[in-house]
Structure formats: structure tokens, C-alpha cells
C-alpha positions in Angstrom: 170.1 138.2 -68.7 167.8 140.1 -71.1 164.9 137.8 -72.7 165.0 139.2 -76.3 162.7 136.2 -77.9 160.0 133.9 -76.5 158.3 131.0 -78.5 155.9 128.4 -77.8 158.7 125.9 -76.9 161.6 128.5 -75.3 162.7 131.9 -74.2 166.0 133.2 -75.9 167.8 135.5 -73.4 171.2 137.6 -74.3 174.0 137.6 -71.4 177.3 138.9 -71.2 179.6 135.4 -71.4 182.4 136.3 -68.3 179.0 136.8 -66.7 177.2 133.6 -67.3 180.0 130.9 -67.0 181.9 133.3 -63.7 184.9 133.4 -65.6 187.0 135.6 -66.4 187.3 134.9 -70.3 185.9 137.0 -73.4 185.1 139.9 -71.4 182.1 141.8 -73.3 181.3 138.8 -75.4 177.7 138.3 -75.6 176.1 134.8 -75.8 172.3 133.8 -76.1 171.2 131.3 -74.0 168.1 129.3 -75.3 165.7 127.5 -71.9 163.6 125.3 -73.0 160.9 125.9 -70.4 158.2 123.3 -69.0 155.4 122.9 -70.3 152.4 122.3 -67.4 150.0 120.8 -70.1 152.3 117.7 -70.6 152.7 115.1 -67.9 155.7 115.9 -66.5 157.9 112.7 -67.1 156.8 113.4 -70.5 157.7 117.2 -70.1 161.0 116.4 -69.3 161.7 113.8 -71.6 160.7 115.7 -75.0 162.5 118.9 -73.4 165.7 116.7 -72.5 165.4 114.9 -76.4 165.2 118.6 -78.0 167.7 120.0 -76.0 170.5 117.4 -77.0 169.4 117.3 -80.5 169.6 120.8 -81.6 173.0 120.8 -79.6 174.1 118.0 -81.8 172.4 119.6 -84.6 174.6 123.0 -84.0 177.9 121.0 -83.7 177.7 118.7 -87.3 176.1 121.7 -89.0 179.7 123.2 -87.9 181.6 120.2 -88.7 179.7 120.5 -92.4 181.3 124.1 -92.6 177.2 125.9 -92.2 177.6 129.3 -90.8 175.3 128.7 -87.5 176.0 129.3 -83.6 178.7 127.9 -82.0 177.7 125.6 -79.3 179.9 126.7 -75.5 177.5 124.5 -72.9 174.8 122.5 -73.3 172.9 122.8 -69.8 170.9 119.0 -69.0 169.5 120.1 -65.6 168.2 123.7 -66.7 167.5 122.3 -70.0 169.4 125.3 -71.4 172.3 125.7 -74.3 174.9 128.6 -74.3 175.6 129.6 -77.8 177.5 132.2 -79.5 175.0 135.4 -80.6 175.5 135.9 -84.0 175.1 139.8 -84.5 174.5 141.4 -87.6 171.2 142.0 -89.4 168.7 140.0 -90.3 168.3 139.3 -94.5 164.7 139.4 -93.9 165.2 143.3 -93.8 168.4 143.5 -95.8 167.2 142.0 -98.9 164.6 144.6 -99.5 167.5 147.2 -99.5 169.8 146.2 -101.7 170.2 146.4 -105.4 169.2 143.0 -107.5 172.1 142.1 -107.8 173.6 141.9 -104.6 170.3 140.2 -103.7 171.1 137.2 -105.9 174.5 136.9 -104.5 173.2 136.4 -100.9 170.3 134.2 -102.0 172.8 132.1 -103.8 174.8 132.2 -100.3 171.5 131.0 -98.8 171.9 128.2 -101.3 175.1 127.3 -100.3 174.2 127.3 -96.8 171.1 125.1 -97.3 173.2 123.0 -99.6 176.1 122.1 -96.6 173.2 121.6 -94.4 171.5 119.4 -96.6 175.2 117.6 -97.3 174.9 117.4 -93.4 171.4 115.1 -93.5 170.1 117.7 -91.3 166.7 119.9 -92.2 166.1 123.0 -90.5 162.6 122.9 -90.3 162.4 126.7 -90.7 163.9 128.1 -93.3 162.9 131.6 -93.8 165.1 134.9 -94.1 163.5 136.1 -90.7 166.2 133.2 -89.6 169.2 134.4 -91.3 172.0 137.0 -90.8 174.6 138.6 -92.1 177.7 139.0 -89.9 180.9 140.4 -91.6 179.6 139.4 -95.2 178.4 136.0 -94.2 175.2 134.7 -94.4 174.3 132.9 -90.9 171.7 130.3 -90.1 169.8 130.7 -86.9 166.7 129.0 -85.0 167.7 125.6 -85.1 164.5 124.4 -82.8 162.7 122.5 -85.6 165.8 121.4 -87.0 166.0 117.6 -87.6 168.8 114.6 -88.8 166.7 113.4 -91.9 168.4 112.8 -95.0 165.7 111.7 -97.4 164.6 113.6 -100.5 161.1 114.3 -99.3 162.9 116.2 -96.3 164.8 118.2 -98.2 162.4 119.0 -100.5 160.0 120.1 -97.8 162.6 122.2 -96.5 163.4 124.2 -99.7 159.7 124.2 -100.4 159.0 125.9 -97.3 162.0 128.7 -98.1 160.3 128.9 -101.2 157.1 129.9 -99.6 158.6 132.3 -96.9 160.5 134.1 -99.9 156.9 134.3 -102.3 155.6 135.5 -98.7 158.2 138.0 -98.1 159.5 138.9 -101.0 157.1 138.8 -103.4 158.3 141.5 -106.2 161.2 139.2 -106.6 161.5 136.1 -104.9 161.4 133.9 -108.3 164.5 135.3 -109.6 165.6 135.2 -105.7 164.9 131.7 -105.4 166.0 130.2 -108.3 169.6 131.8 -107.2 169.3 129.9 -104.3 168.9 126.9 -106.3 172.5 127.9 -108.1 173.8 128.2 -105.1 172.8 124.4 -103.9 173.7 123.2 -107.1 177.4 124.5 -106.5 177.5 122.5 -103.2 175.5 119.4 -104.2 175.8 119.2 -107.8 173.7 119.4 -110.4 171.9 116.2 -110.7 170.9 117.2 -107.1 169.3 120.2 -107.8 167.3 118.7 -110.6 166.2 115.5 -107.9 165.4 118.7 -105.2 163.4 120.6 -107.7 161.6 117.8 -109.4 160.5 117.0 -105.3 159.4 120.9 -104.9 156.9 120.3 -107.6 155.3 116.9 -106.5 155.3 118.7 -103.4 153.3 121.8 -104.5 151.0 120.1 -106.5 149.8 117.8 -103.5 149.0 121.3 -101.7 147.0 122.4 -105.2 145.3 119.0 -105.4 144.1 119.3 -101.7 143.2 123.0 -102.4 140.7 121.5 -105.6 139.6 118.7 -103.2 138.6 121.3 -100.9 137.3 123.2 -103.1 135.2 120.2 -104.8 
């Protein structure tokens, strides 16, 4: 296996599939397989109980994203003694790059994909916990969602707000020339999955949201 990521929580490694599982099926299919390692800090009952928790959830995570029709990885073992999932690798390129690229237009057609996305997620009462474009793809002229490890089952409005507050941020970050035009496509596309009325409830929530931050910013400043 080749490690081709390593976080704070896991090492991502890329194997060949027939490989992995010793089976003679999708021969040159390539899968990534995400070890969440131990951590000697922690106690380890406590190790092993928070790895064991995260594992199962982001599995779960994976499979009702799927169910919710989200373009993510497709979950083929979820490993309880290793503490390891095999998932497919999504291959394509990553909109973090591909954005700066392409003409306007076709920018605000994937970042109302990214919408869309968000918005199934969202439909899902899941949060991603990382939404940036560093976490996306495009595979075959679909937008993919990656990097589910911060992802979480929470439903409520201040979740999701958070969530598309933190996109928001990421895009200002990243794509700063255009990212209010880019982001407020995102918002059409959430609105075509979750309706109006939603959008206007999420975007209301992104502004309580950012004036908390500038109010602590003026406290601090005070």
C-alpha cells in the first residue's frame, strides 16, 4: 500500500483492491484504505474506544450519505480490529485547483453542484465538518465529496449553518477574486434540493453566525 495522506487522526493509503481483499475481483481497481491509528497520548481503553466510535460512524456516515443520493466513497469493508475502512478512491481532480481554471461560468455551475451536494447531505442530517473545495472532486463531470472524518449526524439549523459558514470561509480563503458570486451559486444550488424557505432559514443562520465571530473580534479588540 502507498500512504498518499497522513492527518492528526489517520493515514490514508492507495492499494490495488484484488490485492487487499486476496481476491480475484476488479483487477486494477484502486481503493484507499483510511487506519485510524493509536494515539499513545490517550489512555488506551479510551484510545480504542473514540478510534472504534469514529471508525463506525464515518462508515455509517459514507453509507446514508449514499442512500441520500451525495456523490461520496463507496464503503467495501469496514475493518473493527485494524480500525480501518476500505473505500472506493474517487479519482479525478480536485475543484480546489479546477476552479481557478475555468471560465465564470462553468465555475458557477460546479459551485451550484457543490450546492446540491451540500443540500442532499444536509437532507441526510449529516454535516461534514469540513467543507472546503480541497475536499471535493470531479470525476466524469461529477462533483464528489471526500474526507468524511469530521463528518457528524446532526440535523439542527445551527449545524448546518456552521457547515455552510465554514465553505463560505474556505471559498473567501481560496477563492477570493470570486468566491461571492461562487458562493451565492452554491446557495441556488441548495435551494433547488431543500427549497427556498430553507435557503432563506440557512442564510439568515450564516449571519447570526458571522456576527458572533465580529462581536468577539470587537470584544477582543475592546
Amino acid at each position: 500500500m502507498e500512504l498518499i495522506k497522513q492527518g492528526a487522526e489517520a493515514k490514508i493509503y492507495l492499494a490495488d483492491f484484488a490485492e487487499y481483499f486476496g481476491a480475484d475481483l476488479l483487477p486494477g481497481e484502486r481503493i484507499a484504505v483510511k487506519h485510524r491509528i493509536p494515539k499513545r497520548y490517550r489512555i488506551e481503553e479510551i484510545d480504542l474506544k473514540l478510534r472504534k466510535e469514529r471508525t463506525v460512524r464515518e462508515a455509517r456516515i459514507l453509507h446514508r450519505a449514499k442512500e441520500f443520493g451525495v456523490n461520496c466513497p463507496y464503503v467495501y469493508e469496514v475493518d473493527m480490529r485494524n480500525m480501518k475502512i476500505a473505500m472506493e478512491f474517487i479519482e479525478g481532480e480536485r475543484l480546489k485547483e479546477l476552479l481557478e481554471r475555468l471560465p465564470m461560468g462553468e465555475r458557477l455551475g460546479l459551485c451550484r453542484e457543490i450546492g446540491r451536494q451540500v443540500g442532499r447531505l444536509h437532507e441526510a442530517g449529516i454535516v461534514h465538518g469540513d467543507l472546503t473545495t480541497s475536499n471535493m472532486i470531479l470525476r466524469d463531470g461529477r462533483v464528489y465529496l471526500i474526507d468524511f472524518g469530521l463528518a457528524d449526524f446532526d440535523a439542527t439549523l445551527e449545524a448546518r449553518g456552521v457547515d455552510l459558514h465554514l465553505l463560505k470561509r474556505a471559498m473567501e480563503s481560496t477563492h477570493y477574486t470570486w468566491f461571492e458570486r461562487g458562493f451565492e451559486a452554491v446557495l441556488e444550488g441548495y435551494a433547488e434540493v431543500r427549497g427556498d424557505d430553507v435557503r432563506k432559514e440557512i442564510e439568515e443562520k450564516i449571519e447570526e453566525i458571522e456576527s458572533r465571530g465580529r462581536y468577539r473580534e470587537r470584544s477582543w479588540v475592546g
